[in-house]
N, CA, C and O atoms as a GROMACS GRO file, in nm:
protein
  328
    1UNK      N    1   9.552  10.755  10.681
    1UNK     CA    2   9.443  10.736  10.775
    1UNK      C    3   9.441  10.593  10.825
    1UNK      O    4   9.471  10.497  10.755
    2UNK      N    5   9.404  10.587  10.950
    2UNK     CA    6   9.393  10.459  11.014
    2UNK      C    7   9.277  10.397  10.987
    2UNK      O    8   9.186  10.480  10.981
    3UNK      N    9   9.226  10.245  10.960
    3UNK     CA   10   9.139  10.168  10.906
    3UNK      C   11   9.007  10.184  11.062
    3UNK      O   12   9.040  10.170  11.180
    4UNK      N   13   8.888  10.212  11.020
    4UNK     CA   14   8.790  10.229  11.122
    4UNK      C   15   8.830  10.097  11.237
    4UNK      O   16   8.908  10.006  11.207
    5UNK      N   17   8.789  10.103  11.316
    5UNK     CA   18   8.788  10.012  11.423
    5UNK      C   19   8.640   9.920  11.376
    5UNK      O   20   8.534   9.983  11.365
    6UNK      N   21   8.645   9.739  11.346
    6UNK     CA   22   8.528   9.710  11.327
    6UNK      C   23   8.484   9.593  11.442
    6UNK      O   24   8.578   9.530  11.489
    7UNK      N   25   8.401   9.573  11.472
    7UNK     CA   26   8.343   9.508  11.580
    7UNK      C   27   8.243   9.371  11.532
    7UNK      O   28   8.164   9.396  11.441
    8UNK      N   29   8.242   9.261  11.577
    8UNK     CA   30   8.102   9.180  11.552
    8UNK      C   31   8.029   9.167  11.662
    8UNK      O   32   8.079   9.122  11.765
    9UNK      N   33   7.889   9.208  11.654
    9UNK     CA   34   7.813   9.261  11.744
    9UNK      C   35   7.710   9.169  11.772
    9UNK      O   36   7.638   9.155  11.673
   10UNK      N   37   7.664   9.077  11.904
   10UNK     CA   38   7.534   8.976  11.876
   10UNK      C   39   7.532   9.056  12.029
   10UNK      O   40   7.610   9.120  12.100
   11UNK      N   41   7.353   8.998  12.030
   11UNK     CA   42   7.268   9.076  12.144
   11UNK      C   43   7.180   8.894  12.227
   11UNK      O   44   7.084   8.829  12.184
   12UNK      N   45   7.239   8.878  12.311
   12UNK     CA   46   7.146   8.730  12.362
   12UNK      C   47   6.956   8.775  12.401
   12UNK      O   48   6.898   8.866  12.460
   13UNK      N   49   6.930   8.695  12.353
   13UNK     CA   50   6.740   8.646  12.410
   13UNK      C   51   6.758   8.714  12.527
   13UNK      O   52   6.860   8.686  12.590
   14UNK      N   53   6.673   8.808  12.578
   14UNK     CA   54   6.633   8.878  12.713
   14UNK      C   55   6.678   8.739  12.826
   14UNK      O   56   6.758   8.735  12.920
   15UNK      N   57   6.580   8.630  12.763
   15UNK     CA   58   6.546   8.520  12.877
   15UNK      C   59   6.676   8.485  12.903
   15UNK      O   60   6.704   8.532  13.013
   16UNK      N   61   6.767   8.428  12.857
   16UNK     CA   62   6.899   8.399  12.870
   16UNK      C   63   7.020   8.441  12.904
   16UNK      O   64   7.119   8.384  12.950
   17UNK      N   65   6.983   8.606  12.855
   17UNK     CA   66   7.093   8.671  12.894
   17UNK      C   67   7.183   8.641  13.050
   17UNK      O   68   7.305   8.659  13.048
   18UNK      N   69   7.126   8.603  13.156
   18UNK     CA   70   7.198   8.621  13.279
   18UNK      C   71   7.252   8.462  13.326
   18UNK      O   72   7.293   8.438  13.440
   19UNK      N   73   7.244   8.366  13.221
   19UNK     CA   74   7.255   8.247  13.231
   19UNK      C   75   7.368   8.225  13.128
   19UNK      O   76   7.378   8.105  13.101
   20UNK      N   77   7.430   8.280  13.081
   20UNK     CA   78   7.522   8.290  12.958
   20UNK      C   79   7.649   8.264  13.032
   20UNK      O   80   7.644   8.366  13.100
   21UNK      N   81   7.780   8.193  13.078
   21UNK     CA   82   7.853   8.172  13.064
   21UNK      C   83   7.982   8.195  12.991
   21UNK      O   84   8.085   8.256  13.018
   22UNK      N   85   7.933   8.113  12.873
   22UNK     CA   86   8.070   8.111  12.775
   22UNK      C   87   7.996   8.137  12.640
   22UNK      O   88   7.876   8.120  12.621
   23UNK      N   89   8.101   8.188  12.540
   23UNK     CA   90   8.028   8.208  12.406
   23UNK      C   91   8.137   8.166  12.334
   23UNK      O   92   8.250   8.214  12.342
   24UNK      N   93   8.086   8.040  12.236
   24UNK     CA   94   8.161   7.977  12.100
   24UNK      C   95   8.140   8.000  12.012
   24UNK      O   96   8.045   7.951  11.950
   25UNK      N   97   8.250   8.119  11.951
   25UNK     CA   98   8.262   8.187  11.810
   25UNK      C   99   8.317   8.110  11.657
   25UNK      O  100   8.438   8.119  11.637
   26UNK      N  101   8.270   8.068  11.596
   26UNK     CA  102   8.340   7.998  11.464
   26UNK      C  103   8.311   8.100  11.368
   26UNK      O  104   8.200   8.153  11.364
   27UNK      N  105   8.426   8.137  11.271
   27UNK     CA  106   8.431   8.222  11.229
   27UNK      C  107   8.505   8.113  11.066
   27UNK      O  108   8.531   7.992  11.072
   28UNK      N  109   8.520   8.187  10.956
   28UNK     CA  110   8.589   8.144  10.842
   28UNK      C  111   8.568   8.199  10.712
   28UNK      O  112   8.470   8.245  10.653
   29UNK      N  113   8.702   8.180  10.683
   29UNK     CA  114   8.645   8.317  10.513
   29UNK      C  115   8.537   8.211  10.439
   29UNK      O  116   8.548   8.088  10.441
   30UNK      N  117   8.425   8.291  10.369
   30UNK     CA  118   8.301   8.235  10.349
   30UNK      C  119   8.345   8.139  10.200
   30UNK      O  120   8.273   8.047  10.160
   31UNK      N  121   8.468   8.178  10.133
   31UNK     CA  122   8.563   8.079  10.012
   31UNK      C  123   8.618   7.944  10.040
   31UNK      O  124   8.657   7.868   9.952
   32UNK      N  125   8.618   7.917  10.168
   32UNK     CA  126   8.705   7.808  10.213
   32UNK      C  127   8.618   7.737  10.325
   32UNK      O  128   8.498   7.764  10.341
   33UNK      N  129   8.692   7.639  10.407
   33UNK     CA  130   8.630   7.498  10.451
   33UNK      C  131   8.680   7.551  10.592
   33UNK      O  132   8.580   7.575  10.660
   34UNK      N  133   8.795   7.578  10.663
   34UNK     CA  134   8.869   7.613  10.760
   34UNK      C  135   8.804   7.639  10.842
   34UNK      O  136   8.757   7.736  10.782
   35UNK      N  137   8.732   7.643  10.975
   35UNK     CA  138   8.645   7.692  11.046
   35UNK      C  139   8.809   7.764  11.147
   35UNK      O  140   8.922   7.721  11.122
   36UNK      N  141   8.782   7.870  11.250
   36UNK     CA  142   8.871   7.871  11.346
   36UNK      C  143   8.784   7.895  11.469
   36UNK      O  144   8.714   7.996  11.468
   37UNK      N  145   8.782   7.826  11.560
   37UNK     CA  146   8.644   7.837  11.682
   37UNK      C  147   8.745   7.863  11.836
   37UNK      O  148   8.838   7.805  11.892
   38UNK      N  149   8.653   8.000  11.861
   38UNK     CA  150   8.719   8.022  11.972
   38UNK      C  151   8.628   8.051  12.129
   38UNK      O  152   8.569   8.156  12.154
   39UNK      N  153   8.633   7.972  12.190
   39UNK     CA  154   8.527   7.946  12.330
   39UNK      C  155   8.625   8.045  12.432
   39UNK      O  156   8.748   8.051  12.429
   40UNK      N  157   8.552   8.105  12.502
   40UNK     CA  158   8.602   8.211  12.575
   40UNK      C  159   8.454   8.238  12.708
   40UNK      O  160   8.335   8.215  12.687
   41UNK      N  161   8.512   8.289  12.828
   41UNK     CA  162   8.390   8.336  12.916
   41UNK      C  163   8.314   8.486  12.854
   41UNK      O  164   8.380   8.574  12.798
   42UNK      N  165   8.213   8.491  12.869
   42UNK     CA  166   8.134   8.563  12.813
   42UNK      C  167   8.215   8.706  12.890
   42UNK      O  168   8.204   8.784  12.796
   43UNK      N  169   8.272   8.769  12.976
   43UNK     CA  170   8.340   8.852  12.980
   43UNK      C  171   8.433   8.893  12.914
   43UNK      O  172   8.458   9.013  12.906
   44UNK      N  173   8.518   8.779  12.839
   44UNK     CA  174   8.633   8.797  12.717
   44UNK      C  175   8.568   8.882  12.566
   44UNK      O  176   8.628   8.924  12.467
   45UNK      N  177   8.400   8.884  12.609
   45UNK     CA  178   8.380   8.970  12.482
   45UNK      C  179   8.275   9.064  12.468
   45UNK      O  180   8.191   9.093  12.383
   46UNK      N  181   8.311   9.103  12.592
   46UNK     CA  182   8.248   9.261  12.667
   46UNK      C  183   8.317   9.359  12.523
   46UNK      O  184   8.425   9.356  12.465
   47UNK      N  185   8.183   9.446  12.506
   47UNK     CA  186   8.205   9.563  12.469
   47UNK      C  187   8.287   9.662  12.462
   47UNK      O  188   8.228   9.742  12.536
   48UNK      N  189   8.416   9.736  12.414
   48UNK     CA  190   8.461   9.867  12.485
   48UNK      C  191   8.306   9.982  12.460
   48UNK      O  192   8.209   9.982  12.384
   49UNK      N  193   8.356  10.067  12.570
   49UNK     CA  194   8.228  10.176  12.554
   49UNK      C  195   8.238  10.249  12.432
   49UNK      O  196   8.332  10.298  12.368
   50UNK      N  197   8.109  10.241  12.416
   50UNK     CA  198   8.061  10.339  12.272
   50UNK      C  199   8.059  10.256  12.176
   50UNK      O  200   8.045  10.314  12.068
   51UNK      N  201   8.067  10.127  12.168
   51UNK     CA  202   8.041  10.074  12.036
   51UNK      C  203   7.930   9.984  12.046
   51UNK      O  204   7.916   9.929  11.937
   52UNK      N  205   7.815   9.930  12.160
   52UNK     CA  206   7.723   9.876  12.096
   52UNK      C  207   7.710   9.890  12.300
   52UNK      O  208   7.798   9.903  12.385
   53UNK      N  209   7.504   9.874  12.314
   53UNK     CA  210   7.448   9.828  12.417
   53UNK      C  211   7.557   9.768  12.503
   53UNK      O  212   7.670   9.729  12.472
   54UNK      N  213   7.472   9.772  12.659
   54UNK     CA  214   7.560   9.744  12.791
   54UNK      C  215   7.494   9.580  12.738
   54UNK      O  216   7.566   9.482  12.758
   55UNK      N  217   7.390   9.565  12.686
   55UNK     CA  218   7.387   9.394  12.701
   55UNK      C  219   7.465   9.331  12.568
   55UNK      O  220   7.466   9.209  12.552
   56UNK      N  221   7.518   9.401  12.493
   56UNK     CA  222   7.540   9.361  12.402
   56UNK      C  223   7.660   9.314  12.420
   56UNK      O  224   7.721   9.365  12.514
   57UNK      N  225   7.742   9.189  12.328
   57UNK     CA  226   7.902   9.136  12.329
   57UNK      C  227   7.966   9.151  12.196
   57UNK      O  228   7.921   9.151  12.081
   58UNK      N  229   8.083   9.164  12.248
   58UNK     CA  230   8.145   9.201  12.037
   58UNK      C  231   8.259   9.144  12.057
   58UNK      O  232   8.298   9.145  12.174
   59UNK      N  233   8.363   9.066  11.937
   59UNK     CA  234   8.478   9.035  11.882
   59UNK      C  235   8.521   9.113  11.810
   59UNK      O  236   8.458   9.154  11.712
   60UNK      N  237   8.650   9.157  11.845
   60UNK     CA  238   8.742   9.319  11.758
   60UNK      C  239   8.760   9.223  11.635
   60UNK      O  240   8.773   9.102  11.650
   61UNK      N  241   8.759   9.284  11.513
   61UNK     CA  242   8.794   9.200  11.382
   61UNK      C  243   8.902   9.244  11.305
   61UNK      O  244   8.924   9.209  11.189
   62UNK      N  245   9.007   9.366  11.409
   62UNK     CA  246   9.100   9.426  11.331
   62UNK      C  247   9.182   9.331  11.255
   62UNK      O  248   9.246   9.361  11.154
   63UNK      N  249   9.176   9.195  11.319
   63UNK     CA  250   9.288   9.122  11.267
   63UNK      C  251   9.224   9.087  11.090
   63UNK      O  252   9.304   9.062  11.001
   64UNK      N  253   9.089   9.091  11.067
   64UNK     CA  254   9.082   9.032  10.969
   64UNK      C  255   9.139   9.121  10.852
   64UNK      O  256   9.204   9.225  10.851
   65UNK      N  257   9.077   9.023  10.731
   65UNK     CA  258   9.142   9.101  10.583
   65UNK      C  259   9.064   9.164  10.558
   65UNK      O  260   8.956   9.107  10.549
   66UNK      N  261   9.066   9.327  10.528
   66UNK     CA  262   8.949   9.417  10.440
   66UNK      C  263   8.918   9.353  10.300
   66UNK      O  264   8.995   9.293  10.224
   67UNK      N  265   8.800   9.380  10.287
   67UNK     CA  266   8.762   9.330  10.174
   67UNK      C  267   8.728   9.123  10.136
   67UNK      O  268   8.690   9.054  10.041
   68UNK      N  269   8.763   9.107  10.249
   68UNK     CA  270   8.726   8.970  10.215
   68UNK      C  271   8.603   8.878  10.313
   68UNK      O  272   8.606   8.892  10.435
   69UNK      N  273   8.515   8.798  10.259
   69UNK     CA  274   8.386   8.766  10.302
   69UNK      C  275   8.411   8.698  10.438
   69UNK      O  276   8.510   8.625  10.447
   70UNK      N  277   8.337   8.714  10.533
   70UNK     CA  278   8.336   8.589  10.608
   70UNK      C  279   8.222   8.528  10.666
   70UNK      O  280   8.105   8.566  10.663
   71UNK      N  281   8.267   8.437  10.714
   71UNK     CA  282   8.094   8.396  10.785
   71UNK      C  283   8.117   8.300  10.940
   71UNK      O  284   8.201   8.218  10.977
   72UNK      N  285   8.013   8.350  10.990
   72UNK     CA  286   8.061   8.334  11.116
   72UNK      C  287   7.937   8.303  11.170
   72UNK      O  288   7.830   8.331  11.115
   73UNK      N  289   7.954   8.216  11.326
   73UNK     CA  290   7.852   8.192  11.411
   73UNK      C  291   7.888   8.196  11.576
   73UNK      O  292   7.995   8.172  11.630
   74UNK      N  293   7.770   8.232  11.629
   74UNK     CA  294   7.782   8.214  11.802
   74UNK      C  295   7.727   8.149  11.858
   74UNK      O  296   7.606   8.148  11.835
   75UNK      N  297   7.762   8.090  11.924
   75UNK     CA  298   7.679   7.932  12.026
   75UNK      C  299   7.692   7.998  12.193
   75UNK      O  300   7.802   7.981  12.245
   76UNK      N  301   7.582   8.072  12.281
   76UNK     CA  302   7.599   8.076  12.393
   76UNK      C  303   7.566   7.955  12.493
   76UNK      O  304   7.458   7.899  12.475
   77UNK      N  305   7.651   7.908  12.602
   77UNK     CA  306   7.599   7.844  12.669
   77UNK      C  307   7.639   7.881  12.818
   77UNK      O  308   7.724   7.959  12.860
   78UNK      N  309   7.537   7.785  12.896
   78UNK     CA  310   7.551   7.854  13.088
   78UNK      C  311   7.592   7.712  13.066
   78UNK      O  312   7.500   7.634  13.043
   79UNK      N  313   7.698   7.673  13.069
   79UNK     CA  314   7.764   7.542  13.094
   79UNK      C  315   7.919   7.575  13.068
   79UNK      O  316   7.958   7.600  12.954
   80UNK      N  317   7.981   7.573  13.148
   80UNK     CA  318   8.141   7.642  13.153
   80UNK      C  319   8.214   7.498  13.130
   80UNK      O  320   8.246   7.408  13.208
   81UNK      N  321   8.224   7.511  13.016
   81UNK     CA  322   8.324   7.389  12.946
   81UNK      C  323   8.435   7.441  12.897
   81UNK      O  324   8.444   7.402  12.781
   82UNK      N  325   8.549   7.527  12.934
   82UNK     CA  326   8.681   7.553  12.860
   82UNK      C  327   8.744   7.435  12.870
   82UNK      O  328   8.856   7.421  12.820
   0.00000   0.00000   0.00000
């Protein structure tokens, strides 16, 4: 059997939502110091359909390791700094 498809799912403040730009993801196994931060336009983390709200944004996490902790954060901003 193939491993479920898993998603990380954040929903922006009503007020903000249409002012959102870019979203800066830092992510890192919750054992270690390593941060890996990845800034992208808020279109790079559109939804596929069926897995969460039209306002909602998600990062595919197939790449990560099953079974191991992580911890993670999102920083939206309407300021296009790539």
């Amino acid at each position: 059997l193939a491993p479920p498809k898993s998603y990380l799912v954040w929903t922006p403040l009503p007020e903000h939502a249409n002012d959102i730009l870019v979203f800066e993801l830092s992510y890192k196994k919750s054992a270690t110091g390593n941060w890996t931060r990845i800034t992208e336009p808020a279109q790079s983390f559109e939804c596929p359909n069926g897995v969460a709200d039209d306002e909602d944004y998600c990062y595919d996490l197939s790449k990560f390791s099953y079974g191991v902790q992580y911890t993670a954060d999102v920083i939206a901003s309407s300021l296009f700094s790539l």
